[in-house]
PyMOL commands that place a pseudoatom at each C-alpha (Angstrom):
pseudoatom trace, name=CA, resn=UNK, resi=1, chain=A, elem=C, hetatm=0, pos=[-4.922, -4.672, -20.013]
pseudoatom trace, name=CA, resn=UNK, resi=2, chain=A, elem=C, hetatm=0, pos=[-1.939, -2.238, -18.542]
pseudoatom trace, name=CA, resn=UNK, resi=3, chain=A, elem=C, hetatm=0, pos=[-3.351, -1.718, -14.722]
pseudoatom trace, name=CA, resn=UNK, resi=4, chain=A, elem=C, hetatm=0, pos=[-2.807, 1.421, -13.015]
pseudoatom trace, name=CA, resn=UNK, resi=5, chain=A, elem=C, hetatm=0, pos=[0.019, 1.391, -10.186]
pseudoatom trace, name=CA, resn=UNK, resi=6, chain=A, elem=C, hetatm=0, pos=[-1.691, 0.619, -7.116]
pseudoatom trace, name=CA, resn=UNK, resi=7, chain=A, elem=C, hetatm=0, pos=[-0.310, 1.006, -3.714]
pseudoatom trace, name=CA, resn=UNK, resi=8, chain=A, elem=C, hetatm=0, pos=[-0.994, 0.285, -0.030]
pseudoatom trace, name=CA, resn=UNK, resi=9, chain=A, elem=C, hetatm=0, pos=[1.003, 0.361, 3.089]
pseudoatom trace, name=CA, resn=UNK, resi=10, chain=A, elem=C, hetatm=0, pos=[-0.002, -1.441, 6.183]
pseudoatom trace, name=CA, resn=UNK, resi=11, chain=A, elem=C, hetatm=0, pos=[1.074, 0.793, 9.342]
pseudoatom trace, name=CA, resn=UNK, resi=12, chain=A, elem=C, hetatm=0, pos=[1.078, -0.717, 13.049]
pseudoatom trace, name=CA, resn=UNK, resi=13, chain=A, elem=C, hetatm=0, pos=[-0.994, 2.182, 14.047]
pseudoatom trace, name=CA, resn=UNK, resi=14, chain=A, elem=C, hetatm=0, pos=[-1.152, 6.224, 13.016]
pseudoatom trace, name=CA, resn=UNK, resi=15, chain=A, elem=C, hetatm=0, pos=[2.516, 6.284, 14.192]
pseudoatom trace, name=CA, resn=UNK, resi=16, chain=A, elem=C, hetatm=0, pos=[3.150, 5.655, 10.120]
pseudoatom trace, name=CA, resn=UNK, resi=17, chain=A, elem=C, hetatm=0, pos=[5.150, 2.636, 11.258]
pseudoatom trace, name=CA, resn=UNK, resi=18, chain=A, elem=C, hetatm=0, pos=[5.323, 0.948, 7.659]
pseudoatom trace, name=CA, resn=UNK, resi=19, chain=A, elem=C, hetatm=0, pos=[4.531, -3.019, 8.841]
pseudoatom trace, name=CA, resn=UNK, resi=20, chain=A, elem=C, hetatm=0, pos=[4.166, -4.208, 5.518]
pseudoatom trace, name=CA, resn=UNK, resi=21, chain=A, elem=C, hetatm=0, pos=[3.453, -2.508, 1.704]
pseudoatom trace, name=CA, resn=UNK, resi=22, chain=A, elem=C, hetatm=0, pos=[1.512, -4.106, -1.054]
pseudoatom trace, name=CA, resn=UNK, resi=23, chain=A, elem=C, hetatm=0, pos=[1.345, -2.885, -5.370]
pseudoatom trace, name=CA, resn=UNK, resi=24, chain=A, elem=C, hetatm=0, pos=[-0.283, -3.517, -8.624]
pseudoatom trace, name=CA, resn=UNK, resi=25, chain=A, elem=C, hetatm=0, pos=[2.051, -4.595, -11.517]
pseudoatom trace, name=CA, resn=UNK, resi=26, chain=A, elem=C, hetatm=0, pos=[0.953, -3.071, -14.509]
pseudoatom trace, name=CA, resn=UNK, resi=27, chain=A, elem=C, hetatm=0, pos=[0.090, -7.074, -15.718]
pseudoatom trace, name=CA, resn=UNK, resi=28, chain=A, elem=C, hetatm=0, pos=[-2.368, -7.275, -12.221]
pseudoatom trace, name=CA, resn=UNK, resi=29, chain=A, elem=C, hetatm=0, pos=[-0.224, -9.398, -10.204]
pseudoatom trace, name=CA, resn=UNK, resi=30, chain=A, elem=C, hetatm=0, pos=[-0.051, -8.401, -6.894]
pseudoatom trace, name=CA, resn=UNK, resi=31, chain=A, elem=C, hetatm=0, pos=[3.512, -8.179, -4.717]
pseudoatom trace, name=CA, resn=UNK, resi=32, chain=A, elem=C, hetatm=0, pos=[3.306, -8.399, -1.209]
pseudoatom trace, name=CA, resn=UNK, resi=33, chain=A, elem=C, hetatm=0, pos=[5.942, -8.180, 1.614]
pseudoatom trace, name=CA, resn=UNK, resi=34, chain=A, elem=C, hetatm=0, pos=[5.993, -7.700, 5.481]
pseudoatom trace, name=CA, resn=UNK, resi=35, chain=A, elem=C, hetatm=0, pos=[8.805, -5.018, 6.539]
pseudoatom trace, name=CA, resn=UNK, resi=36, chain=A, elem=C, hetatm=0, pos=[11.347, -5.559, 9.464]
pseudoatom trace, name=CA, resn=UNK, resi=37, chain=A, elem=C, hetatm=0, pos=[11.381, -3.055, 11.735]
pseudoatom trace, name=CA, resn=UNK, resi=38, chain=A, elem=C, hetatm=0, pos=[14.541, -0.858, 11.823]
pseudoatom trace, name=CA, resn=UNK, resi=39, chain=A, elem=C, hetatm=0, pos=[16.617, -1.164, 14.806]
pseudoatom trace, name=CA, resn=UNK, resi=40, chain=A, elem=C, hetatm=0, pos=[16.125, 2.647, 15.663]
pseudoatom trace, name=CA, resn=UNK, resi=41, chain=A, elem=C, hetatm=0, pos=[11.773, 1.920, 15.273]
pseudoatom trace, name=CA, resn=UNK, resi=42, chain=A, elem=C, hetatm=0, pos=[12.459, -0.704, 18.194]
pseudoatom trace, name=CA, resn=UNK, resi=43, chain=A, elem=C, hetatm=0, pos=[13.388, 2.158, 20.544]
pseudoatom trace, name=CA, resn=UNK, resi=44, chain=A, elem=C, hetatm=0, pos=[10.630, 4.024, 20.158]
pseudoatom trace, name=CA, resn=UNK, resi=45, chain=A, elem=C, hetatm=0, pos=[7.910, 3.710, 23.126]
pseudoatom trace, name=CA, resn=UNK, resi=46, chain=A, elem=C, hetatm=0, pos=[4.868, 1.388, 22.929]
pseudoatom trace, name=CA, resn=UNK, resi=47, chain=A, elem=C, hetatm=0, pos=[6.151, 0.271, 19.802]
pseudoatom trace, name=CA, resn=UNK, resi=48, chain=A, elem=C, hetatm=0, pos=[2.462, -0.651, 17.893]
pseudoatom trace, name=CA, resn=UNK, resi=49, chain=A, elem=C, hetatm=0, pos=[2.862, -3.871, 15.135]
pseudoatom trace, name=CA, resn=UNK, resi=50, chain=A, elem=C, hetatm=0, pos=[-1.021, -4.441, 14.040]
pseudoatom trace, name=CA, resn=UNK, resi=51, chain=A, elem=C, hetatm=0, pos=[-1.805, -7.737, 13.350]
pseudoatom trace, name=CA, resn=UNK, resi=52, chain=A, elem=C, hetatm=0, pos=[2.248, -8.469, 13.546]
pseudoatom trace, name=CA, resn=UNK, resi=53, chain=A, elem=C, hetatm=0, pos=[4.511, -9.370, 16.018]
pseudoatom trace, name=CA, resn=UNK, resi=54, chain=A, elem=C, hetatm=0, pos=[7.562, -8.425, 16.233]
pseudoatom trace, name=CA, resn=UNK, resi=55, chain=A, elem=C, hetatm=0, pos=[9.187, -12.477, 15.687]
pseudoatom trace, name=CA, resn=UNK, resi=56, chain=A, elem=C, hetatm=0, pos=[6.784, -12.657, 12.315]
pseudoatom trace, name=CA, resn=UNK, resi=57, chain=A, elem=C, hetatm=0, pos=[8.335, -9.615, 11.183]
pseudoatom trace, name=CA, resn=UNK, resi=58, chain=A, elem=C, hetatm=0, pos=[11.915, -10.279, 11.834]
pseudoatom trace, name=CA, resn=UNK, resi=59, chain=A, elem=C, hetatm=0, pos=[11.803, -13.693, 10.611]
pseudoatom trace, name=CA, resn=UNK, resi=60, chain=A, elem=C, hetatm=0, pos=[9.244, -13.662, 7.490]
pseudoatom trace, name=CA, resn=UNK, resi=61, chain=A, elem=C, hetatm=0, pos=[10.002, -9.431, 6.424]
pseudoatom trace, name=CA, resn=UNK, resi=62, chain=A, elem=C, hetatm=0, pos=[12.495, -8.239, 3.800]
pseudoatom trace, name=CA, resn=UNK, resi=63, chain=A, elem=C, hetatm=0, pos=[14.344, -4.977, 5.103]
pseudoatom trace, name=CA, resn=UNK, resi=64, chain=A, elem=C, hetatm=0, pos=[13.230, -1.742, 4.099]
pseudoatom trace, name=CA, resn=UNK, resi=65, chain=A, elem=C, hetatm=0, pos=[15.978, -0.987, 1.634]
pseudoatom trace, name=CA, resn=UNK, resi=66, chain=A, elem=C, hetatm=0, pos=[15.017, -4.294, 0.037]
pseudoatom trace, name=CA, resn=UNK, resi=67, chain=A, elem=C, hetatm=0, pos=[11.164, -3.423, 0.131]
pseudoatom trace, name=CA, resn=UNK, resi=68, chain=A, elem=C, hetatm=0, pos=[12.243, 0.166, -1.299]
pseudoatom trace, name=CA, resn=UNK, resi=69, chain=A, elem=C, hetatm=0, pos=[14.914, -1.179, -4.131]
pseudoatom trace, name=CA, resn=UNK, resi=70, chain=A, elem=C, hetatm=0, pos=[11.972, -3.806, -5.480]
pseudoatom trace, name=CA, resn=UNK, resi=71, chain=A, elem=C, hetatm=0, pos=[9.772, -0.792, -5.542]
pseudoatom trace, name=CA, resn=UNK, resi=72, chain=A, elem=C, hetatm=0, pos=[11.842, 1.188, -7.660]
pseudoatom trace, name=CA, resn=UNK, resi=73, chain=A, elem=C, hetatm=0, pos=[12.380, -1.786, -10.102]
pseudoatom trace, name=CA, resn=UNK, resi=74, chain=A, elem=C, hetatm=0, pos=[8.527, -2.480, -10.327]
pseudoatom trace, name=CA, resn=UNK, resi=75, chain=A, elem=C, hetatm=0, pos=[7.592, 1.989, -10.129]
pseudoatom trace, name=CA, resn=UNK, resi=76, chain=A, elem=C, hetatm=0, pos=[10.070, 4.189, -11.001]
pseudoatom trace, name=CA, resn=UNK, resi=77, chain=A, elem=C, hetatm=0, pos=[9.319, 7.841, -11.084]
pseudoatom trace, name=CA, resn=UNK, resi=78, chain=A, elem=C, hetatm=0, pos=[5.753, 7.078, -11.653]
pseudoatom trace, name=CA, resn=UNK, resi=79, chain=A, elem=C, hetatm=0, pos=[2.438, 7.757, -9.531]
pseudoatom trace, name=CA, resn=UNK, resi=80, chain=A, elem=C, hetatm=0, pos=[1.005, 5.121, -7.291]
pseudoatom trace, name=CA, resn=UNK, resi=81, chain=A, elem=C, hetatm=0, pos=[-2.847, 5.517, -6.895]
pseudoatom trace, name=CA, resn=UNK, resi=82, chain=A, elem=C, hetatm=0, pos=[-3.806, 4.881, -2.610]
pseudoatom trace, name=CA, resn=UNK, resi=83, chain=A, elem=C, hetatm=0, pos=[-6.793, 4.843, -1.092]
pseudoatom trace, name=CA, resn=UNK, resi=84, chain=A, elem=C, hetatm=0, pos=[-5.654, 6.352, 1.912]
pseudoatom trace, name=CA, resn=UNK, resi=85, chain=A, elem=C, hetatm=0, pos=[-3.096, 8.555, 0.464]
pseudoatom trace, name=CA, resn=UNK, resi=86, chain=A, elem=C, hetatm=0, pos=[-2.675, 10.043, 4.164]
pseudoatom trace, name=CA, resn=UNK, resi=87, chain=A, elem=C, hetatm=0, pos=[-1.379, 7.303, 5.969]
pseudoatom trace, name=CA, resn=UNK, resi=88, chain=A, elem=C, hetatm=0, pos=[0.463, 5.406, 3.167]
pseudoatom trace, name=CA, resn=UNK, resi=89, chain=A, elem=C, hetatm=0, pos=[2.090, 8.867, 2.282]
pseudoatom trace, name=CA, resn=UNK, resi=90, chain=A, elem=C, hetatm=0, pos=[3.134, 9.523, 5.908]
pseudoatom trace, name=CA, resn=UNK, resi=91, chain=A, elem=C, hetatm=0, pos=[4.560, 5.473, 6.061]
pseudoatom trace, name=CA, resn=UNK, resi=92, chain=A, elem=C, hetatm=0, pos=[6.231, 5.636, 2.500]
pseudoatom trace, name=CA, resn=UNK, resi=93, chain=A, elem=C, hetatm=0, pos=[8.029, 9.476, 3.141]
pseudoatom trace, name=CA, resn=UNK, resi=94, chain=A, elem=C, hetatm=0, pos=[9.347, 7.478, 6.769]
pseudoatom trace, name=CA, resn=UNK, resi=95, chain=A, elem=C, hetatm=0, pos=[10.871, 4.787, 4.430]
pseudoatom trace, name=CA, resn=UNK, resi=96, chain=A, elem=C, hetatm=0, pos=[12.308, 7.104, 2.161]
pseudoatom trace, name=CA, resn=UNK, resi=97, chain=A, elem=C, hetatm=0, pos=[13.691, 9.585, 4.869]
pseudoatom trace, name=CA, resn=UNK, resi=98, chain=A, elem=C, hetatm=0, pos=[15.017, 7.211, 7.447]
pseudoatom trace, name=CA, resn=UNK, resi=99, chain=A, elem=C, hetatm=0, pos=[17.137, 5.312, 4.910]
pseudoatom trace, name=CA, resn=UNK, resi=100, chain=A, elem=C, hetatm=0, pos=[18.182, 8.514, 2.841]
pseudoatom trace, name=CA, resn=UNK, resi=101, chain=A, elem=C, hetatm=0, pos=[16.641, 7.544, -0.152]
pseudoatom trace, name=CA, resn=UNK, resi=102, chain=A, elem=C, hetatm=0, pos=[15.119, 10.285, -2.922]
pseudoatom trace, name=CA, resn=UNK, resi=103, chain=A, elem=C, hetatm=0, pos=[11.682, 9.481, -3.552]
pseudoatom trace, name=CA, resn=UNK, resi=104, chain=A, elem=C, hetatm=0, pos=[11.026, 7.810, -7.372]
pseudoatom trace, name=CA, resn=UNK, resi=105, chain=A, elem=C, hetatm=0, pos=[7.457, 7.862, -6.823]
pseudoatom trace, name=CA, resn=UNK, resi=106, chain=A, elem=C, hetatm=0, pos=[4.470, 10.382, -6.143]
pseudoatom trace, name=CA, resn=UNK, resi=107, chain=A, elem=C, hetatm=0, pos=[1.312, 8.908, -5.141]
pseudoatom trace, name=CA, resn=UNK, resi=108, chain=A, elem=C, hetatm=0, pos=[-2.526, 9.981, -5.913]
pseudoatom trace, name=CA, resn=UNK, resi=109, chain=A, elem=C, hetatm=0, pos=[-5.965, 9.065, -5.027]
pseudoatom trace, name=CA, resn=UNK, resi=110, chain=A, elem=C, hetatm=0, pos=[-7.280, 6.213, -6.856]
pseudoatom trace, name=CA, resn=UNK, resi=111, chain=A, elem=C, hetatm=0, pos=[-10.404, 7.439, -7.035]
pseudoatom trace, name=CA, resn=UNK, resi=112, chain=A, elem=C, hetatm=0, pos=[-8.933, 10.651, -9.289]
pseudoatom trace, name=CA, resn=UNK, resi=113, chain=A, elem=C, hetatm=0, pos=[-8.894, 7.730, -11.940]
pseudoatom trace, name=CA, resn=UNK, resi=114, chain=A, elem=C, hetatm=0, pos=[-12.625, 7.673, -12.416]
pseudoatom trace, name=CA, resn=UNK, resi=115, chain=A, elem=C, hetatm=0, pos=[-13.339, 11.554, -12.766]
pseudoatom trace, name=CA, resn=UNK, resi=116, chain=A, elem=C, hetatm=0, pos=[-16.812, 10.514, -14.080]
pseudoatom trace, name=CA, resn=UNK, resi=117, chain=A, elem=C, hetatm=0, pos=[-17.607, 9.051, -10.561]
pseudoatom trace, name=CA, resn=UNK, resi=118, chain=A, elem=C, hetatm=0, pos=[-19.230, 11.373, -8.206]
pseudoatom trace, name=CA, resn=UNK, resi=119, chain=A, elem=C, hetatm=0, pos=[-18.169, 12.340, -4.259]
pseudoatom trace, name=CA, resn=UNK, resi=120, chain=A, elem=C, hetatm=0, pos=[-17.993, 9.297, -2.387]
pseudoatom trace, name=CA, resn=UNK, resi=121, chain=A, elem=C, hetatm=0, pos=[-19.226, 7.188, -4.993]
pseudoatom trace, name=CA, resn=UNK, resi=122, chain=A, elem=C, hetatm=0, pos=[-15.794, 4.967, -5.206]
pseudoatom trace, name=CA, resn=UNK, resi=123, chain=A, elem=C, hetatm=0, pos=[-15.323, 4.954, -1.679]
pseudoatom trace, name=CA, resn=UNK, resi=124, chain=A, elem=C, hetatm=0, pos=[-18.836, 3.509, -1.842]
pseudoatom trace, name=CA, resn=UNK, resi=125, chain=A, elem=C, hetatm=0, pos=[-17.865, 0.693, -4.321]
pseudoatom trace, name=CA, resn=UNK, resi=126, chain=A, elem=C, hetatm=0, pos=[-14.677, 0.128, -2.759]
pseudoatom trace, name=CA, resn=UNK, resi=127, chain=A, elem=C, hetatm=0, pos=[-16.238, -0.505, 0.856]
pseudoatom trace, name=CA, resn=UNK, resi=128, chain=A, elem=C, hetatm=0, pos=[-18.844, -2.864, -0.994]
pseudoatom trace, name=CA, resn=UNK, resi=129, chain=A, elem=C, hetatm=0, pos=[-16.487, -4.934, -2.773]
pseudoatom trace, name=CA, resn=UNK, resi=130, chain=A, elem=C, hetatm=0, pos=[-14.772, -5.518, 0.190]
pseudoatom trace, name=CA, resn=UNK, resi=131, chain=A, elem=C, hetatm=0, pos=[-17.660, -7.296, 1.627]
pseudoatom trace, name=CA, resn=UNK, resi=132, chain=A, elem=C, hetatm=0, pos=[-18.318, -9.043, -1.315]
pseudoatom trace, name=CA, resn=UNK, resi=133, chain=A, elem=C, hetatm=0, pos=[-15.187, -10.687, -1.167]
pseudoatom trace, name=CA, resn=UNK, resi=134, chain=A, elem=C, hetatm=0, pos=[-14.907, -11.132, 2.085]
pseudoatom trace, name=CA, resn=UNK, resi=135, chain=A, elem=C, hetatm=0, pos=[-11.774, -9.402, 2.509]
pseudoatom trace, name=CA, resn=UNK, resi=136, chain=A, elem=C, hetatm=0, pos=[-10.362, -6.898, 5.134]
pseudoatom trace, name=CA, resn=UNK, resi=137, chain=A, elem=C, hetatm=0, pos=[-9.423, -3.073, 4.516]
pseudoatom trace, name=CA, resn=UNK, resi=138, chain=A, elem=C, hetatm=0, pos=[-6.975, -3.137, 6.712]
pseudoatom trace, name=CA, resn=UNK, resi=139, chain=A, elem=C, hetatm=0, pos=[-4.571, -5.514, 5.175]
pseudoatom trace, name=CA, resn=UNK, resi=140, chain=A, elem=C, hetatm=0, pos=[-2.104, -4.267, 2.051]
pseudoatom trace, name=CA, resn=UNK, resi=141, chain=A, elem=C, hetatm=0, pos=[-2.972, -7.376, 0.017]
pseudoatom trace, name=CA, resn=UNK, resi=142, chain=A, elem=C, hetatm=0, pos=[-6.313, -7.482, 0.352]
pseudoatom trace, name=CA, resn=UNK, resi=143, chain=A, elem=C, hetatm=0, pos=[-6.749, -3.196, -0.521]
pseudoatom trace, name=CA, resn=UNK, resi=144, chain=A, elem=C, hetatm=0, pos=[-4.501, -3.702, -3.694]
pseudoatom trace, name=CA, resn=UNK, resi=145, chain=A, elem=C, hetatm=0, pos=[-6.681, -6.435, -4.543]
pseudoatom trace, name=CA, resn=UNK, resi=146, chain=A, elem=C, hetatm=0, pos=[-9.984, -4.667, -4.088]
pseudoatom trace, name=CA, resn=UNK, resi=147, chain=A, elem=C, hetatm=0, pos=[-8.498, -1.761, -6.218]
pseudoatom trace, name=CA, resn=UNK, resi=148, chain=A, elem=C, hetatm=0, pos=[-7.749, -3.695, -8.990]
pseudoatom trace, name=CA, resn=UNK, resi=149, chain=A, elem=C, hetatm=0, pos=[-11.050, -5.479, -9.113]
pseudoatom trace, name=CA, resn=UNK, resi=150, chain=A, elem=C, hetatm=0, pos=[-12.893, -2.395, -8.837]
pseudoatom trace, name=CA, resn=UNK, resi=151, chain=A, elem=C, hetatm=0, pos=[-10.615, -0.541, -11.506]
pseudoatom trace, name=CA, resn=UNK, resi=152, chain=A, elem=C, hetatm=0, pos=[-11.613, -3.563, -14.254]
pseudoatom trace, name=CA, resn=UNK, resi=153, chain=A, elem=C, hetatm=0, pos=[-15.345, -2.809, -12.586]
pseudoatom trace, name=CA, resn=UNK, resi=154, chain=A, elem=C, hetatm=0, pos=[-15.454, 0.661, -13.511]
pseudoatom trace, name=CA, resn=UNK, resi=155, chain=A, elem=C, hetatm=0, pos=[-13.471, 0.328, -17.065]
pseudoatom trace, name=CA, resn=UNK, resi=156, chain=A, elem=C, hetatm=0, pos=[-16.210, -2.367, -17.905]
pseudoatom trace, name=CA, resn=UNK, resi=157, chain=A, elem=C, hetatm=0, pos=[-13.875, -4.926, -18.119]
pseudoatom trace, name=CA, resn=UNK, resi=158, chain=A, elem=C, hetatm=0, pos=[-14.643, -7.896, -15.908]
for i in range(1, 158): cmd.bond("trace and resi %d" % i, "trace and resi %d" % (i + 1))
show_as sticks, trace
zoom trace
């Protein structure tokens, strides 16, 4: 089964601060990284890191070029299905326009996958299978994850 390209970024707050980004491979597995802050993200005030700090990120990230260039191997001038296209369009346009890079990817709601669904009804599931499996909504990992188990869900293929 060919999954769809799911995509999430973690921000350290609605300042679209891109903390760390998770995606689908069309296959299912799941690539997570944390991002190191950019020098010129440092200066800005009350710099916000979520769950981060600032040490974990430094030492443990991959540098947003990196983060971008593995990307673009995995999703090239494709579209990357979100669940809260908002915020991981406003952290994945800061990647892409602090380090001059043209975007290769446009990104959709995942629930535009499942037009038989009706309003709501996958942000329903989605916020149910979270609790199921005991994961959190706010991490990358965990929202790719839920995504892909509620995509084989819906296609009937568990």
């Amino acid at each position: 089964m060919d999954f769809p390209g799911f995509i999430t970024i973690e921000t350290g707050d609605e300042d679209a601060l891109p903390v760390a980004i998770s995606w689908a491979l069309p296959d299912g597995q799941i690539k997570h990284a944390l991002i190191q802050p950019d020098d010129d993200w440092l200066d800005e005030d009350l710099l916000k890191l979520g769950d981060y700090s600032l040490d974990e990120l430094r030492s443990l990230g991959l540098s947003p070029l990196d983060v971008l260039r593995e990307l673009e191997t995995d999703h090239f001038n494709v579209t990357l299905y979100t669940a809260g296209i908002g915020d991981d369009e406003a952290a994945l346009s800061r990647l892409f326009e602090d380090f001059a890079v043209t975007p290769f990817v446009e990104l959709a709601p995942a629930e535009t996958l499942y037009p038989d669904l009706g309003p709501g009804e996958w942000t329903r599931a989605r916020g149910e299978l979270f609790g199921d499996l005991g994961l959190e909504p706010m991490r990358a990992d965990h929202e790719v994850q839920v995504m892909l188990y509620l995509h084989q869900r819906l296609r009937g293929e568990e």
